[in-house]
Structures are given as C-alpha cells and as structure tokens.
DOMARRO-910357 format. One record per residue: residue in three letters; x negated, y, z of N, C-alpha, C in turn. Coordinates in steps of 0.1 Angstrom, whole numbers, padded with zeros to 4 digits, always signed. Example, Ala and Ser with C-alpha at 12.3 -4.5 7.8 and 13.67 -1.06 7.14 Angstrom:
REM DOMARRO-910357
ALA-0132-0057+0078-0123-0045+0078-0132-0033+0078
SER-0128-0022+0071-0137-0011+0071-0129+0000+0079
//
This chain:
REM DOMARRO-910357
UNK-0285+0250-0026-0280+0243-0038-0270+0253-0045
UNK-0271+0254-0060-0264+0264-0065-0251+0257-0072
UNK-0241+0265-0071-0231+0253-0078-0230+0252-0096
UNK-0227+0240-0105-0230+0246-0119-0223+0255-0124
UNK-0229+0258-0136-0221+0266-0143-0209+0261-0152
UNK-0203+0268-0158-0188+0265-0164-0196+0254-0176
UNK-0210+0257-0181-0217+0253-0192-0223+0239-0188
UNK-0219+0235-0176-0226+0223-0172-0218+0214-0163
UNK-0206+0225-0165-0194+0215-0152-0187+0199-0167
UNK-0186+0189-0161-0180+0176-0162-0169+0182-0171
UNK-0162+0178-0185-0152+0180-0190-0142+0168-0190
UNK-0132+0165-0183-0123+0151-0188-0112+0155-0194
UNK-0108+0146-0200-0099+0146-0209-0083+0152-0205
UNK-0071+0156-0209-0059+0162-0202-0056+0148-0192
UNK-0052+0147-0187-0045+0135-0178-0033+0134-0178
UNK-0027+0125-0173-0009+0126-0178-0008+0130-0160
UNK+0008+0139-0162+0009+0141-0148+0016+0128-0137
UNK+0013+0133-0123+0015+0124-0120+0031+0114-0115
UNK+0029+0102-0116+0041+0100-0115+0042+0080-0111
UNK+0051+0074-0108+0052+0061-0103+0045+0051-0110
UNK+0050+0053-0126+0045+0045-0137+0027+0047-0139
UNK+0027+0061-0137+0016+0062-0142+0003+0053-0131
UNK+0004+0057-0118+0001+0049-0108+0002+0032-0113
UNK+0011+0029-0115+0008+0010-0113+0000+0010-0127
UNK-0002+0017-0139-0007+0019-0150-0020+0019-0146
UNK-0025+0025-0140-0040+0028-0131-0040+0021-0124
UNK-0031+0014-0118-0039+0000-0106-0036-0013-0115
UNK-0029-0015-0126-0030-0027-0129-0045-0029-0136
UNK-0054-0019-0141-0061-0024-0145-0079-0023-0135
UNK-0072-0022-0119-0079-0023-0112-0075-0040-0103
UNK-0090-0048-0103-0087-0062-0096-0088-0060-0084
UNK-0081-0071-0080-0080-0070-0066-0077-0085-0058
UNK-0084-0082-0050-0084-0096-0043-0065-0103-0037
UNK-0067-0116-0033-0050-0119-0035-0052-0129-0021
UNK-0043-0120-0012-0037-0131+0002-0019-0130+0003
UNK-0024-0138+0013-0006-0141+0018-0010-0136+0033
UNK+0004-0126+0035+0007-0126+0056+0017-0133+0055
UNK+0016-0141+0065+0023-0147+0072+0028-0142+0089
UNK+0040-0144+0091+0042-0141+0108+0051-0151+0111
UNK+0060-0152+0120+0069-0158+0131+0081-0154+0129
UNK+0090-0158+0126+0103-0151+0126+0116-0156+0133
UNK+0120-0156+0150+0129-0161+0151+0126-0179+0156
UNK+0115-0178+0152+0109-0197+0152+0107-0204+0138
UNK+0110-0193+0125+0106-0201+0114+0095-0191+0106
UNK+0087-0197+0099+0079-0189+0093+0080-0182+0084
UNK+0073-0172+0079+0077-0160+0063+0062-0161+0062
UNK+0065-0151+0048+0056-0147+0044+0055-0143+0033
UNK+0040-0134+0028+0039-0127+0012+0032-0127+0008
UNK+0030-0128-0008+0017-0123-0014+0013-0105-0012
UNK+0003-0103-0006-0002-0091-0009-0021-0087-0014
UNK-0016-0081-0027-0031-0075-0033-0036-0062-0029
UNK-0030-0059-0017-0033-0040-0011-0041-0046+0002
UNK-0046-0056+0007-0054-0062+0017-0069-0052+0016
UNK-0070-0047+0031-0084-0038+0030-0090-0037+0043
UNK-0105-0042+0043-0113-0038+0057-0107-0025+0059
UNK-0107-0023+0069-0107-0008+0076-0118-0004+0085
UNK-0122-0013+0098-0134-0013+0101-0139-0024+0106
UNK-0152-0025+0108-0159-0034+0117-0158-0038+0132
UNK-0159-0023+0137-0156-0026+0154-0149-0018+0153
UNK-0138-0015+0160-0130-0031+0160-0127-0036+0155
UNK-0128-0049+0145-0123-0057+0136-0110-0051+0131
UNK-0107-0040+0122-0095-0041+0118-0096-0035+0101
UNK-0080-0043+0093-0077-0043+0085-0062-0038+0082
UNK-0061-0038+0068-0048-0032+0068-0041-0040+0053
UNK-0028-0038+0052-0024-0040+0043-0007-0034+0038
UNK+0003-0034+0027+0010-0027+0028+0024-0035+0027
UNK+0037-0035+0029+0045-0040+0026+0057-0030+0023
UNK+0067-0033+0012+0075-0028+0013+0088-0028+0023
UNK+0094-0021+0025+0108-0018+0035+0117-0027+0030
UNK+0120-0027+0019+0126-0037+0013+0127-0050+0013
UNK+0116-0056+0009+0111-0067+0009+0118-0078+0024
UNK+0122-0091+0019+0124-0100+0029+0119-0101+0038
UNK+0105-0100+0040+0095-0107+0048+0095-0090+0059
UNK+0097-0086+0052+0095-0069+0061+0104-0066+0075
UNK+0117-0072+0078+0121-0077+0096+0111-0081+0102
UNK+0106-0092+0098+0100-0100+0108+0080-0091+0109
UNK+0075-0087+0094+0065-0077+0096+0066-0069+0108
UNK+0079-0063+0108+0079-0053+0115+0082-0052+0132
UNK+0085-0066+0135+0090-0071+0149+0076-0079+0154
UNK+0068-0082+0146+0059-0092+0153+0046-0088+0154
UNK+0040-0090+0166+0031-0090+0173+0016-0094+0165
UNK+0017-0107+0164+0005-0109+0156+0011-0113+0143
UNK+0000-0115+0133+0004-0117+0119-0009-0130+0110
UNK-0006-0136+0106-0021-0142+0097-0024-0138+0085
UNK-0035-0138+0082-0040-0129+0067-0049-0144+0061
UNK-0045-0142+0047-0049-0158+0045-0055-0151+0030
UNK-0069-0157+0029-0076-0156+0011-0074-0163+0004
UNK-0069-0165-0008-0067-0171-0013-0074-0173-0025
UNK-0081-0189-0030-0091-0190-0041-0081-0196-0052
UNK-0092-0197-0062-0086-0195-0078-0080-0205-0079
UNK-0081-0216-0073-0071-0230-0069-0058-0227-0065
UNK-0052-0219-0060-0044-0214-0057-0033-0208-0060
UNK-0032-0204-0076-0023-0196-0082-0008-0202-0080
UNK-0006-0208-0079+0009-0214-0077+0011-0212-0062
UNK+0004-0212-0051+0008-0208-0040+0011-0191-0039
UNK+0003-0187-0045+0002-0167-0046+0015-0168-0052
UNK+0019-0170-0067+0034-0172-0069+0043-0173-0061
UNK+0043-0185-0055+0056-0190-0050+0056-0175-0034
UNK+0042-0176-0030+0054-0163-0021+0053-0147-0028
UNK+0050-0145-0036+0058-0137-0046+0068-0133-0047
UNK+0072-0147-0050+0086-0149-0056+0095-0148-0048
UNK+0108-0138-0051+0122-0135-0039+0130-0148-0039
UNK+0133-0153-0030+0143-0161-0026+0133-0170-0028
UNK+0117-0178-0031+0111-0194-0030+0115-0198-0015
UNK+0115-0208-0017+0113-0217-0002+0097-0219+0000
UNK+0092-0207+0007+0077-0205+0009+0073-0215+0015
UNK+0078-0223+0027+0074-0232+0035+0084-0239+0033
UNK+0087-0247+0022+0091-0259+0019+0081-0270+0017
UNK+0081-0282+0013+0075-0294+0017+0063-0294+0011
UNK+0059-0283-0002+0049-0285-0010+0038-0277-0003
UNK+0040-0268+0006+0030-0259+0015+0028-0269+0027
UNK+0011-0262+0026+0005-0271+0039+0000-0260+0045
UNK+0008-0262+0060+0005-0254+0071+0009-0258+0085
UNK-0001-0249+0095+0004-0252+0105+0004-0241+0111
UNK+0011-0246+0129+0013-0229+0133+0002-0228+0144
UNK-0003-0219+0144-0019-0212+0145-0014-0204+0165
UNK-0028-0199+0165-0028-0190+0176-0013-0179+0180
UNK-0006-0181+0192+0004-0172+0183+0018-0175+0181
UNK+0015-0188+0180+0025-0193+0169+0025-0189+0153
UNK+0017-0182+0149+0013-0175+0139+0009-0187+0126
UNK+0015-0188+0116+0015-0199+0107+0007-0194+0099
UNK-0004-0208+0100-0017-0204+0093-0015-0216+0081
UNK-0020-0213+0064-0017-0220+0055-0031-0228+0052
UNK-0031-0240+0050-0043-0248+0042-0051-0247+0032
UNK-0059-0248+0030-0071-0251+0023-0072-0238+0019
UNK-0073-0226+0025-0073-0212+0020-0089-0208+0022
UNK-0094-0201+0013-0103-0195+0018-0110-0189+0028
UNK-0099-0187+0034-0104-0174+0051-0091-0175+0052
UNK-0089-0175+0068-0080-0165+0076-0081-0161+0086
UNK-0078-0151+0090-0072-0143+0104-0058-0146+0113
UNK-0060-0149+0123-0047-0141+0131-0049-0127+0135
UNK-0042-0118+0139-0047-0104+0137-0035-0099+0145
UNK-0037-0090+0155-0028-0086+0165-0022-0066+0154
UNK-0009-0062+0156-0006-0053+0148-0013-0044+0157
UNK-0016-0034+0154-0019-0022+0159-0010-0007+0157
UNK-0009-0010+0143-0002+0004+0136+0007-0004+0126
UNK+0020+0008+0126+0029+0006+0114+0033+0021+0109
UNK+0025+0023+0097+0022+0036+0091+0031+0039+0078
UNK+0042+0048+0084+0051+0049+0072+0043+0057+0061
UNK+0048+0048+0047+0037+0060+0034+0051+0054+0023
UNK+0059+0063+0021+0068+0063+0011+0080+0054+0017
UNK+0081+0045+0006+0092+0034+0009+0083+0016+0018
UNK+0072+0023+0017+0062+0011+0021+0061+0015+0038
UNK+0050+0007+0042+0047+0009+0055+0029+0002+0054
UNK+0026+0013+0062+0009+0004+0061+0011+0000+0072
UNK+0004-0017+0076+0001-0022+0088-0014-0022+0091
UNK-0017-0016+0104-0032-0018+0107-0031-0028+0116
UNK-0041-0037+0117-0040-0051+0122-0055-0057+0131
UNK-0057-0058+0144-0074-0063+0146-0070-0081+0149
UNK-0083-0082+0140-0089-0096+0139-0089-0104+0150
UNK-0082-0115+0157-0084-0117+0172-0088-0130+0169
UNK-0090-0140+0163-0092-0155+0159-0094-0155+0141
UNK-0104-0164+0136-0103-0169+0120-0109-0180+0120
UNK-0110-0180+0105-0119-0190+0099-0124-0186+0085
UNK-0140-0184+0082-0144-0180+0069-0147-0191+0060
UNK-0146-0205+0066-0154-0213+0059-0144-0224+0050
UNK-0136-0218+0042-0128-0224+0031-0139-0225+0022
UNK-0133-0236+0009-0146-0237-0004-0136-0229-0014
UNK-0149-0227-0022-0143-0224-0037-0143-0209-0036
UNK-0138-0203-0050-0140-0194-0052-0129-0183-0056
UNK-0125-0167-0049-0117-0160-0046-0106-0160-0059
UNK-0090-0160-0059-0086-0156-0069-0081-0143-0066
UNK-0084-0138-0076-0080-0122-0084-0065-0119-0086
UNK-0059-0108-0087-0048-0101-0094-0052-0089-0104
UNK-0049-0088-0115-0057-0084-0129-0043-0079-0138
UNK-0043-0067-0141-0033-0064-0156-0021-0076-0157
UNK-0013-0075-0139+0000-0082-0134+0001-0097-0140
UNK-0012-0099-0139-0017-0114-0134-0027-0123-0125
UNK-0026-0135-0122-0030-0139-0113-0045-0145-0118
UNK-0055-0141-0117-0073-0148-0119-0083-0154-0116
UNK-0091-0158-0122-0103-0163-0112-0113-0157-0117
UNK-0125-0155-0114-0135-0149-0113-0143-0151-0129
UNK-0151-0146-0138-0160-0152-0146-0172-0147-0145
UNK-0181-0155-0150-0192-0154-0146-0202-0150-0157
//
C-alpha cells in the first residue's frame, strides 16, 4: 500500500488549540447516555449523576466511569468496595438533577430505593443496574477513572434511555 500524496491527503480546517473550554465545547455537543453511582458511606447513602459511563469489556464484565476529586460523593467513591451504576430513562430528569445538584438531599423522601447486594443502594424504577465490585482507581487530571466488574444487575427496567445533550438533560426522538 502506497501512502497518498500531498495532492490527495484529507485537508481540515485550522482548529483552535487545545485547551479546557475548548474540550467541554466538543463534548457538549456529543450525547451521552445519563446514570447515577451510588455507594455506602459510613451507613448512609451518596451518590451522582455521571454522563462519562463506559463498557470497557465483556469478560470480565467491566466498566468505567469518572468522578471528580472534588466532588462530595468522591470519599466515599474512593473508600468503597462495591458501587451501583443505575440507567436512567427519559422519565427521569428530575432524579438526574437532583443528584447533580451540590448540597440536594439525594435520598430524601422523594427517592425510591433500597439497599442492594453490598449494602450498595440501588434506586427504583431505573432502567438497568449493576452492583459492580471497584477494580481500579485511575488518576487522569483532577478526576479519577474508576474501573468497576459487574457482580449482580438487572436489565429489565421499561421505557426509554435519557440523554445529556448541549448541557441538557433528553430523551431520545425518533
């Protein structure tokens, strides 16, 4: 195979260099599917919205997702053992909010949940979840990737997946 010539190579346009803004600028206008982790903290539950949820592989069942260092919920990410990963459908947008949001009372009276394999607080009428044993905690900047295997779930929630879209919350169209 010959490689092309300068007369046939792809031309794109200047690109802006790179930089923090420019990044969330390029991912906001990529969708992305929207769960909450959940863990154990102490004996009470946490938890977050995260849109960086990703297969990693098949066998062995593992996934990954990212959290910031910062963030509330990131003690208890970081001390516990197993974790739940919960889907969340387009019914849903007010739950994805509320753990969003810093300081909600995520498991106040309006959340329905119970505590799962684990002790691991698994939330209702979700699409899918996992409990998922940690594997890895992968420093990448101010963030941390967690790699996580699948050890118990459930795929058989109804309805249909909600979206995160141009730093909003979606549902699918058809």
């Amino acid at each position: 195979m010959t490689a092309p010539s300068a007369s046939t190579m792809p031309t794109a346009a200047p690109g802006l260099p790179g930089s923090p803004d420019l990044l969330r600028s390029v991912f906001r206008r990529h969708a992305a599917g929207v769960a909450v982790i959940t863990a154990e903290d102490g004996g009470s539950p946490v938890g977050f919205t995260a849109t960086s949820l990703n297969s990693v592989s098949a066998d062995p069942p593992l996934l990954s997702f990212t959290i910031a260092t910062g963030a509330s919920s990131w003690p208890a990410i970081r001390d516990s053992e197993y974790l739940g990963v919960h889907i969340l459908g387009e019914h849903q947008q007010d739950l994805a909010g509320l753990f969003a949001r810093s300081g909600a009372d995520r498991f106040g009276p309006g959340t329905g949940w119970s505590e799962g394999l684990y002790g691991v607080p698994v939330l209702d009428g979700v699409l899918a979840w996992l409990v998922c044993r940690v594997v890895a905690r992968v420093p990448a900047g101010a963030h941390r990737v967690i790699i996580a295997e699948a050890v118990a779930g459930d795929p058989a929630g109804e309805g249909r997946p909600l979206l995160y879209h141009q730093g909003r919350f979606n549902a699918l169209r058809d």
